[in-house]
N, C-alpha and C positions, 0 to 999 in steps of 0.2 A: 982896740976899739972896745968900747964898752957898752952893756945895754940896759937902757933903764926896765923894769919891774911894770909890766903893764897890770893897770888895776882896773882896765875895760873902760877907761874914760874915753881910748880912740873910739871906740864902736857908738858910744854915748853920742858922740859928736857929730857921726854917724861919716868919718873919716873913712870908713873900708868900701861899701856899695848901698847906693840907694834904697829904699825897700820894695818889694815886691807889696804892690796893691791889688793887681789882678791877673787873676791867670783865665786862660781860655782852653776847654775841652778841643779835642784833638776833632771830633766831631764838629765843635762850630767852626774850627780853624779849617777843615776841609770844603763846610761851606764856603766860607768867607774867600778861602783863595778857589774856589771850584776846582777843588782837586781831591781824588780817589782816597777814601778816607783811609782804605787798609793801606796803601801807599805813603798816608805818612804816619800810618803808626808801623811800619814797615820800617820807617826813617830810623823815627825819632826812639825806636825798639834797643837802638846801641845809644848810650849815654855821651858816648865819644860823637855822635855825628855832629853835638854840635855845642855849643861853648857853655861851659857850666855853670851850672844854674839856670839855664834856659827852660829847660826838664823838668816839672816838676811833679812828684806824685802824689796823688790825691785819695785819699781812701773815705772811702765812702759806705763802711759795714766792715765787719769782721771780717777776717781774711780779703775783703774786697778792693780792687784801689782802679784809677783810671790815672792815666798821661793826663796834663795838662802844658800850656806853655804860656812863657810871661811874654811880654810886648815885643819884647830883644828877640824872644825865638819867634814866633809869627812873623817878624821882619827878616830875620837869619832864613830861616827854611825857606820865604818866600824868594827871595835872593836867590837862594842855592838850586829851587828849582827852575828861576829864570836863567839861570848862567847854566843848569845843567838844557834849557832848550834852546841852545843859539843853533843846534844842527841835530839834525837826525843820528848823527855819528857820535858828537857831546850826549845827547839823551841815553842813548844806548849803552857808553859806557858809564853814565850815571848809576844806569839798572842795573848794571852789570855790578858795581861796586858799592852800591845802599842797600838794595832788593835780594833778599835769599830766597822768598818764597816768589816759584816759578810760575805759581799762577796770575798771582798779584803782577809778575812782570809782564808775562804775556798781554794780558787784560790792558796794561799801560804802554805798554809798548808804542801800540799804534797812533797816542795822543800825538799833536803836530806840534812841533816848536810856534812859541809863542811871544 
């Protein structure tokens, strides 16, 4: 098999992925789905929880930067936390496997599947 010499013309074409036009702070995204904002920066804190490029960071000053996410992750996360609330027992093992920090979990613990 052989392989042609790519000169960026796929990318031009815009044959790899869509562009990203906007992203949303982890903050509006905890409004918008009413959910515990340290809880999805809790989440979204491992780059693996969720399909890449969904993540994206944002700096905002020197040494400074904030999470943000693109449309894809606001729909993923929101997903993830609907299927992580089909039962009190699904929720808990959620926390159990997103959530390191014990107080963030406790604090969330209690929310009711929804």
């Amino acid at each position: 098999m052989e392989l042609e010499a790519d000169d960026g013309s796929y990318l031009r074409r815009g044959g790899l992925m869509a562009a990203v036009r906007f992203v949303f702070t982890v903050d509006y995204v905890a409004e918008i789905l009413d959910e515990d904002v340290d809880l999805l920066r809790e989440i979204i804190s491992n780059d693996d929880n969720l399909t890449y490029g969904n993540i994206i960071s944002v700096v905002t000053g020197d040494d400074e930067s904030t999470s943000a996410l693109t449309d894809d992750g606001v729909d993923e996360l929101r997903q993830m936390l609907s299927d992580a609330r089909r039962s009190a027992e699904t929720w808990q093992e959620f926390l159990d496997c997103f959530v390191l920090d014990e107080d963030i979990a406790a604090r969330v613990k209690t929310y009711s599947p929804r």
